[in-house]
C-alpha positions as CSV (number, residue, x, y, z in Angstrom):
1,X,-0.1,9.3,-6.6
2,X,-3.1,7.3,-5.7
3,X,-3.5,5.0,-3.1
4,X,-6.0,2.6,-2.7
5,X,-6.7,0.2,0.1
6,X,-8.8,-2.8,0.4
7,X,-10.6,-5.1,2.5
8,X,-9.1,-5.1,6.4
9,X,-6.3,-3.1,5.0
10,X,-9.1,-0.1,4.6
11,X,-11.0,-1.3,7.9
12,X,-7.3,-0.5,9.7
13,X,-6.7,3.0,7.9
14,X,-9.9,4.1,7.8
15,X,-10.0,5.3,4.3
16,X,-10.7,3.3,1.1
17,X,-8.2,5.6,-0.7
18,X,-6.6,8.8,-0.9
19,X,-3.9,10.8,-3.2
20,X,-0.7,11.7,-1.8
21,X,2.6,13.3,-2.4
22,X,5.7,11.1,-1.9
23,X,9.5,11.3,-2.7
24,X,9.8,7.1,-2.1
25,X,11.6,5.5,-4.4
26,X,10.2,2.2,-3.7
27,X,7.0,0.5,-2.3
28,X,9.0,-0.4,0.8
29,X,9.7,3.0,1.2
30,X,6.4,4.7,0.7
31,X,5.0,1.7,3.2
32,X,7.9,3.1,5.6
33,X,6.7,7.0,5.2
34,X,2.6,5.3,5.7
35,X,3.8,3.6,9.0
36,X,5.5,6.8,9.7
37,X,2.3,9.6,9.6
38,X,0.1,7.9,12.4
39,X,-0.8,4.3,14.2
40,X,-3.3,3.3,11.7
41,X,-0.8,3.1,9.3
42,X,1.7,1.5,11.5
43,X,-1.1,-1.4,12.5
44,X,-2.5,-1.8,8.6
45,X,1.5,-2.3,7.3
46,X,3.0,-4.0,10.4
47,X,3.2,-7.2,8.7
48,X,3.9,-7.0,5.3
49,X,3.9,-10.9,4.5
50,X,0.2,-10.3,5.0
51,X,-0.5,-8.0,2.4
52,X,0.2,-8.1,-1.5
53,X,0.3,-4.6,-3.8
54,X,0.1,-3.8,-7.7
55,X,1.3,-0.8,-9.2
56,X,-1.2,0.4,-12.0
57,X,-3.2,-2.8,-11.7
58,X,0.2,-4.9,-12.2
59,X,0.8,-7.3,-9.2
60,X,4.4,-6.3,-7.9
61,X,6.5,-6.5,-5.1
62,X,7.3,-4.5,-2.3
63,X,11.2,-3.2,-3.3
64,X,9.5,-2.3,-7.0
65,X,10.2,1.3,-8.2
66,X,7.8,3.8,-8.0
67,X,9.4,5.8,-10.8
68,X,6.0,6.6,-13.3
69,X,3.3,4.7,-11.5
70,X,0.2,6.9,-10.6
71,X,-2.0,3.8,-8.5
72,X,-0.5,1.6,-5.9
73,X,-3.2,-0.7,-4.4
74,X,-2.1,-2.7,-0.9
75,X,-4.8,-6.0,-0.1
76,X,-4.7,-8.9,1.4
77,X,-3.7,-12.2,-0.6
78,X,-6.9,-13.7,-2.4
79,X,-8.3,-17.0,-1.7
80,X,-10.0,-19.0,-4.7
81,X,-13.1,-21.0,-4.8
């Protein structure tokens, strides 16, 4: 699975995206194995009502299945203008 991360969500990890190996059922549950692996994790995903994800470029939310899906992006909500 790919994992991409954007904007102060990538400034936190470090990485703008990387391909892992998960058994998570669910976005909340690949978020908890993240927080799990090291403190950069913990401090990008510590407050989840900050942050938005889409699964294969679909806006979801965070108890969505992960059953099939090959991308899962995690950003900040977007401001217009």
């Amino acid at each position: 699975m790919q994992l991409l991360y954007f904007a102060w969500v990538r400034e936190r990890i470090g990485l703008p995206r990387e391909t892992i190996e998960t058994k998570a059922r669910t976005v909340a549950e690949l978020v908890a194995e993240l927080k799990a692996r090291e403190d950069r994790y913990a401090a990008a995903f510590a407050d989840l009502s900050a942050l938005r994800v889409a699964l294969d470029q679909e806006l979801a939310d965070f108890d969505a299945p992960l059953d099939g899906v090959r991308e899962v992006a995690f950003f900040p909500p977007m401001t217009g203008g």
